[in-house]
C-alpha positions in Angstrom: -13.5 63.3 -11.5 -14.5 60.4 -13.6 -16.8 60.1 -16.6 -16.8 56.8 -18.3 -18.8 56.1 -22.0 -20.2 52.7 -22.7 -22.7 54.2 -25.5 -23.4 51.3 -27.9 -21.9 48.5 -26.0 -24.6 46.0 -26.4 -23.1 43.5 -24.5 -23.0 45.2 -21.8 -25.1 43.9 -18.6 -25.9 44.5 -15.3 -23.4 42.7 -14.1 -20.7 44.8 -15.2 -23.1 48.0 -14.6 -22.2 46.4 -10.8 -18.7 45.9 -11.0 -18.2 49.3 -12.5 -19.7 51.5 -9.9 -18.5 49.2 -7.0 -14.9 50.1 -8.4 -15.5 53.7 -9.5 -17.3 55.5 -6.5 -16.3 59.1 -7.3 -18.2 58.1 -10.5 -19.8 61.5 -11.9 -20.6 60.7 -15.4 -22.0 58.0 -17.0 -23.1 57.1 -20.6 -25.0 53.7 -21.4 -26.8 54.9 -24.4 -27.7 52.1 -26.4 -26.9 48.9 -23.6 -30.3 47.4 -24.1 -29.8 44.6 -22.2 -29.5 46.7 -19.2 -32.7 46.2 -16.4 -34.1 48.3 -13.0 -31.1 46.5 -11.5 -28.4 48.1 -13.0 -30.2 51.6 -11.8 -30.4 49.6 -7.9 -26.3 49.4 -8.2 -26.5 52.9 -9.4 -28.3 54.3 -6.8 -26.3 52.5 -4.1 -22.7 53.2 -5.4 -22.7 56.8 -7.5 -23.2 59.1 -5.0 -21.9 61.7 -6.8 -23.4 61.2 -9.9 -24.4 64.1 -11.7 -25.2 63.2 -15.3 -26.7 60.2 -16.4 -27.4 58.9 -20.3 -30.0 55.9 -20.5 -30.9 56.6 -24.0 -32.6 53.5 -25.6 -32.0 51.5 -22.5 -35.0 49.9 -23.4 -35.6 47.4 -20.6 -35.3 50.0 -17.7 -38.1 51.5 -16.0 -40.1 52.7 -12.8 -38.8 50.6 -10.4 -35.1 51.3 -11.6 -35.5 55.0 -11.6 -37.0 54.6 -7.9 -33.8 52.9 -6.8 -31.8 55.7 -8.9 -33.7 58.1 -7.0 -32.7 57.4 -3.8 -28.9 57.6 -3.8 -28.4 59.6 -6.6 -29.6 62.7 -5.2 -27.5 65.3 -7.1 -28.3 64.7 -10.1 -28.0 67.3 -13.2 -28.5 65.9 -16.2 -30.8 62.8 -17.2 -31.6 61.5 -20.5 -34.6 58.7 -20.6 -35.5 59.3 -24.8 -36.3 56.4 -26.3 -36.7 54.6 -22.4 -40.2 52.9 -23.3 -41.1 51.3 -20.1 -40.2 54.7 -18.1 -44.1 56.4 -17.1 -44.9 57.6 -13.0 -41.2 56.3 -12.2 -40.1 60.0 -13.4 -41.8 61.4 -10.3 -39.6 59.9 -7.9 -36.8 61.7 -10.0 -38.8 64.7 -9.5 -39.1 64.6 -5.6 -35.7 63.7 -4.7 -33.4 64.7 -7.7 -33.5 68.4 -6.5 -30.7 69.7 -8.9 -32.2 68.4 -11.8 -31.5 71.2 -14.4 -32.0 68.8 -18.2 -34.5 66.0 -18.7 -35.1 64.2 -22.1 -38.0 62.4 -22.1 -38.5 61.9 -25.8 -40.7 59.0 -27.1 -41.5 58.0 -23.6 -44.8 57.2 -24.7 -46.4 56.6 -21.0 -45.3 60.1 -20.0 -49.1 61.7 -19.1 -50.1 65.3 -18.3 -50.0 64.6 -14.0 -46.3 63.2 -14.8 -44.9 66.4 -16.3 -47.3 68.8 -14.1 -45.5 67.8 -11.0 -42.3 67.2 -12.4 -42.4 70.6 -13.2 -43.9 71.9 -9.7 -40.8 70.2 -7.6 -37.6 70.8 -10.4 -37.0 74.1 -9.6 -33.8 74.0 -11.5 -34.8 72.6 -14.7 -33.8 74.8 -17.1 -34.0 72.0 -20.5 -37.1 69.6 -20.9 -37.1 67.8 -23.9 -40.8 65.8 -24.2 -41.0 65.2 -28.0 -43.1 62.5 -29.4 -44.9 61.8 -25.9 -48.0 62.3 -28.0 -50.2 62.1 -25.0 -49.1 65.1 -23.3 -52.1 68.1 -23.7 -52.1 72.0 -22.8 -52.5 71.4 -19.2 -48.9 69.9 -19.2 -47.3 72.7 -21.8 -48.7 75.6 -19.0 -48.1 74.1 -15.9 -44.1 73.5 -17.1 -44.2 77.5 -18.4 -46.1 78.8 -15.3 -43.4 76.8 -13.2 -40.4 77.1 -14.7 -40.9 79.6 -17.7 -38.3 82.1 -15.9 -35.8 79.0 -16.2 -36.0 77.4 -19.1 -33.4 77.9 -22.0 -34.8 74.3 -24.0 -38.0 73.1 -24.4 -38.6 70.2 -26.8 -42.4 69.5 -28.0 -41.9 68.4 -31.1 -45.4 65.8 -32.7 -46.8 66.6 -29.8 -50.3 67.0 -31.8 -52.6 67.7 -28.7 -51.0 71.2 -27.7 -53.0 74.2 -29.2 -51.7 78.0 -30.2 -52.8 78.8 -26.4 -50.1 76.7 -24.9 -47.6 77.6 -27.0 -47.8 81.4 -26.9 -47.8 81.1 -23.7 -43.8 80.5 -24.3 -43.1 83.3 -25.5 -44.9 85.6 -22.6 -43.4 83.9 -19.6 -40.0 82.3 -21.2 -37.4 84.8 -21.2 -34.3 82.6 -21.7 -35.7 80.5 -24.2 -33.1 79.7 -26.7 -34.3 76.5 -28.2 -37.9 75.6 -29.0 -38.8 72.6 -30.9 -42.3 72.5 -32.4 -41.9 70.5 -35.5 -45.1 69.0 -36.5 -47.4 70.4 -33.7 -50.5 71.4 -34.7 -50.2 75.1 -34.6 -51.3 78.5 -36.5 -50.3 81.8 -36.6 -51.8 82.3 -33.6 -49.3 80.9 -31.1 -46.9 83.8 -32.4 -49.3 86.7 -30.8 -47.2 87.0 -28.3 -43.7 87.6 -29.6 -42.3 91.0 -29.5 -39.5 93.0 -28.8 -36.2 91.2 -28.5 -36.8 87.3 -28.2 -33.6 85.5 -27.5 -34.3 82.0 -29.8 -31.9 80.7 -31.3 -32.7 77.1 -32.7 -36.4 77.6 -33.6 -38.3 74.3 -35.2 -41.4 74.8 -37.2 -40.6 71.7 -40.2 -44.1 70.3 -40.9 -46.8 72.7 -38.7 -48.7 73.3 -41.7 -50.8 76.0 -40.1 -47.9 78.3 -40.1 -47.9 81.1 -42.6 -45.8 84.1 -44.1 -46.8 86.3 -41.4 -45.6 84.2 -38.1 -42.2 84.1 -40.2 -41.9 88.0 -40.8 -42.7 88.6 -37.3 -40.0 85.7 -35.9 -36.9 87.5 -38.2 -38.1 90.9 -36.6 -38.2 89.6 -32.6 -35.3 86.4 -32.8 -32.2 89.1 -33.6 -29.8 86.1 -32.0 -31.3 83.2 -34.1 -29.2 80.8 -35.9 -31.5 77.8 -37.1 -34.9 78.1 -38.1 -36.4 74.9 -39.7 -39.4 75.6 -42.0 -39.4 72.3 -44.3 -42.7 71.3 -45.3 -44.5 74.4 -43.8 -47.0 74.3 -46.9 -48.2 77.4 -46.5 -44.9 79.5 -46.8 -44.7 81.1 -49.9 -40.9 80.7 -51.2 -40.2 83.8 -52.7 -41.3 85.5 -49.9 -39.4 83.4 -47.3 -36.2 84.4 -49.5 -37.0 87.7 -49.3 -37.1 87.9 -45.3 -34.5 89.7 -43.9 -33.6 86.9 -41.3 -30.2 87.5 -38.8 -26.8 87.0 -40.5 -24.9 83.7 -40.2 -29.0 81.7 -39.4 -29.3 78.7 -40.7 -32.3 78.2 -42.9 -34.5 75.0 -43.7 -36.7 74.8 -46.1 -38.5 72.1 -48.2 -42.0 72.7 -50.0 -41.9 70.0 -52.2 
């Protein structure tokens, strides 16, 4: 096996994306976080020479985008693990990841600000593995997107990141908690959300990272009824949830050993 990091390398082009993957072909891990000067062609050399790649880290790669991921597509067919964030250029290219990356199981897709609501409905409709989406700050995304990914792949997924995603309403959201049964990490910091999205948690939920900082609509009650169903929860982020009362928060009998965040200044 071979796993090579390059994260933060900046001067590191597609030229030596080449001459790496021509010289490592049992390449199965690769991570060019940060290598900004990278283009579509160092996905084309990619695509050709990792056959066997299986995880991939583009963060901030800022110059790569549709064409690349097409080419990435292509030979790169087992792939497990992709991570765009930050990837500004990236939009209906992800589709192509979608059709032929079949054992796709975690996606990050944060601050891909082209990503639409026809993007992510048929990404979820053809990764029948993904089990970890992470789609915070694509600000464009709606409800439409939020239930098509939950009445897809809600019996898969273990991560789901919508965090400023300001166009999703309570009836997306509580959708989560009907049809998500593994969900272990939720991220919903700044959404605009109310009480309302928590309807539908009950019995035993198995959360454990649960973001809420700055989703002013939640209240005392939603938090009462999330230490009662989340037994397993370690983090729960509650900074500049204005409508908290502090005492009460204190008083909660949350889990032992969760983390709490809060911040009502």
């Amino acid at each position: 096996m071979c796993w090579i990091d390059l994260s933060d390398c900046k001067r590191v082009s597609d030229k030596g994306v080449e001459t790496l993957v021509r010289g490592c072909p049992q390449l199965q891990g690769l991570y060019l976080s940060g290598c900004k000067r990278l283009t579509d062609k160092s996905l084309e050399h990619i695509g050709r020479h990792s056959k066997h790649l299986v995880e991939l880290n583009l963060h901030s790669c800022i110059n790569v985008g549709d064409l690349g991921l097409a080419y990435l597509s292509w030979g790169c067919t087992s792939l497990r693990v992709l991570d765009l964030s930050m990837c500004l250029k990236v939009s209906a290219g992800v589709q192509s990841v979608a059709e032929r990356c079949m054992e796709l199981r975690t996606l990050n897709l944060s601050s891909c600000s082209k990503i639409k609501d026809d993007i992510i409905m048929n990404l979820a409709e053809k990764c029948i593995h993904l089990e970890n989406l992470v789609l915070n700050g694509c600000r464009t995304l709606s409800d439409e997107a939020v239930k098509e990914i939950v009445r897809c792949r809600g019996s898969n997924l273990k991560v789901l990141g919508l965090g400023w995603l300001t166009n999703i309403s309570d009836e997306a959201v509580k959708l989560i908690f009907t049809f998500c049964s593994l969900i272990e990490h939720l991220d919903l910091e700044s959404c605009n959300i109310t009480d309302g999205c928590f309807i539908e948690l009950s019995g035993v939920s198995p959360l454990k990272i649960l973001k809420l900082n700055n989703c002013h609509g939640i209240t005392n009650t939603s938090i009462v009824k999330i230490a009662a169903c989340c037994p397993q929860l370690e983090k729960l982020d509650l900074s500049y949830c204005d409508q908290l009362t502090l005492e009460i928060v204190r008083g909660i009998a949350f889990p032992d050993g969760c983390k709490l965040f809060l911040n009502f200044t």
